[in-house]
N, C-alpha and C positions, 0 to 999 in steps of 0.2 A: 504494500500500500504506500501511492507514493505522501510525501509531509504533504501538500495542497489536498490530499482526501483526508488525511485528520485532523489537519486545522479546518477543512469542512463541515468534518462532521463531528468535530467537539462543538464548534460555532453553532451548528444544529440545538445539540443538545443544551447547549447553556440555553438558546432562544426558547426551545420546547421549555425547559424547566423555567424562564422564566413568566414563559406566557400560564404555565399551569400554577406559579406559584400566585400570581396578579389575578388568577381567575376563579381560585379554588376558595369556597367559603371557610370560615374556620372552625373547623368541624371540634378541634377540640380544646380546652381550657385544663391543659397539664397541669398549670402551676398552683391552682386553687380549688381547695372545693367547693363542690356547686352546690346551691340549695342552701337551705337558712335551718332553723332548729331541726325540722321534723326529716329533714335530707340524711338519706340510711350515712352510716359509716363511708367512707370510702377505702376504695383498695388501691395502695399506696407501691407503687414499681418503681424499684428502687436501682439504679445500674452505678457503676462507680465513676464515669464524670456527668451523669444527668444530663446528655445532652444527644445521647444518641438510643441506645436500646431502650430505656426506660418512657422516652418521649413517646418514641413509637408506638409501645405496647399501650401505652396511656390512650394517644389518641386511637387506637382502633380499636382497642376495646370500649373506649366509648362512643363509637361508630356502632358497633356492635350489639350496648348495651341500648344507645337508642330505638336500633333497629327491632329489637326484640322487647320493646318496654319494659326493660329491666330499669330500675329507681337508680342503681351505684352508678358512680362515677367514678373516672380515675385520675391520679395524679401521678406527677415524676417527680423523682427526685435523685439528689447524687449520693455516692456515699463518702465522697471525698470533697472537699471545694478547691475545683481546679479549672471553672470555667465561668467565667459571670454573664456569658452570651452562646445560644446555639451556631457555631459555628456554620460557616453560609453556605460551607457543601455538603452539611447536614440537613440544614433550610430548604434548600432545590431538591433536594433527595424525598425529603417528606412531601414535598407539595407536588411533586409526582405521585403521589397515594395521594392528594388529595387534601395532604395536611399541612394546615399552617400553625406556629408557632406563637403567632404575634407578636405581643410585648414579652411573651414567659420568659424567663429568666433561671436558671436552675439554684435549685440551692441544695441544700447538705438535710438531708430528712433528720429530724428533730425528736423529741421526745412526743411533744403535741404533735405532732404528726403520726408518729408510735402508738400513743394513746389512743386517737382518734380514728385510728384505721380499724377496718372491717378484717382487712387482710393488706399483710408486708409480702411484697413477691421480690426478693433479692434475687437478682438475674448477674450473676456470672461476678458474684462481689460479695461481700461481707460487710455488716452491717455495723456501721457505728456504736462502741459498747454503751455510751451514754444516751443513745435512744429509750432503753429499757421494753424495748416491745416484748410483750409476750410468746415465748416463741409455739404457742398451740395457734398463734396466726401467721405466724412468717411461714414463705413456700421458697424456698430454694431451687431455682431454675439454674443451670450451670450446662456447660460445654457448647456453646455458642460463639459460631465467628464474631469475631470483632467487627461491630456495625459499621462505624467509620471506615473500617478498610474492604470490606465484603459486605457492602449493604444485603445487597441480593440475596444471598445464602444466609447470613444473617435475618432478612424479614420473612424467608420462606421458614426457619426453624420456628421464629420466635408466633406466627401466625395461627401454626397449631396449639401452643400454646394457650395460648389468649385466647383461643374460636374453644378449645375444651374449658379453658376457667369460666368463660359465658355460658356455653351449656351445662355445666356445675352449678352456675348462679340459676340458671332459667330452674333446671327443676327444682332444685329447692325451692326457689317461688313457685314451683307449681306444687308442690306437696304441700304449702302451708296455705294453700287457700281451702276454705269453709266445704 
């Protein structure tokens, strides 16, 4: 392939990712939970710089939860703080799926965050000792490529994932109804 077909066709793709990023609604709100007193727990995915695996599973599982009127929501967070911005070929990467980022911001999951969660999904990291989460709700997801560098293979792992933890939620909401 001569250099004038890849400087083509990366110029391609930056255009494509940037028209999908300006076009895609934003489907999801990682960095905060949603809903006010009566809004269930949420489930809290946790990657170690919060700015790539974590984001993802965040926003497709609440792609997911919408689609299927499940109440949870999800957030990202890091387990180290080593980024205060989602890096912008993580930003083109997501809004190719459709996702946008917006203002979020990543930070380091918390105690209140610990507390607050329905469930900690540690993906491919360990979890800050001062969070204190209970661990009969953390789920340990591990052996997954590195997002940043193998998006791909990395969203195809992490997608089964996140599509069984939704159908895990779905029927328990369906066994608890009357």
């Amino acid at each position: 392939m001569s250099k004038k077909s890849v400087l083509g066709l990366v110029a391609s793709i930056l255009v494509a990712g940037t028209v999908a990023f300006a076009a895609t609604s934003e489907v999801a709100r990682v960095g905060a939970p949603a809903g006010g007193a009566d809004a269930p727990a949420p489930i809290v995915f946790v990657c170690r710089n919060g700015v790539a695996m974590s984001v993802w599973s965040a926003a497709y599982f609440n792609e997911l939860a919408a689609e299927r009127g499940l109440p949870q929501r999800a957030v990202a967070r890091a387990a180290v703080p080593s980024y205060t911005e989602v890096p912008l070929r993580m930003k083109l990467a997501l809004a190719l799926d459709g996702f946008r980022v917006g203002d979020f911001r990543p930070s380091v999951i918390d105690g209140d965050d610990a507390r607050g969660a329905a469930r900690v999904i540690a993906i491919d990291t360990e979890l800050p000792l001062e969070t204190g989460v209970d661990a009969s709700r953390v789920e340990l997801w591990n052996g997954f490529p590195p997002m940043r560098e193998e998006y791909f293979p990395s969203r195809r792992a992490l997608e089964s994932r996140v599509e069984a933890l939704v159908e895990r939620l779905a029927a328990d909401k369906g066994a608890q109804r009357p």
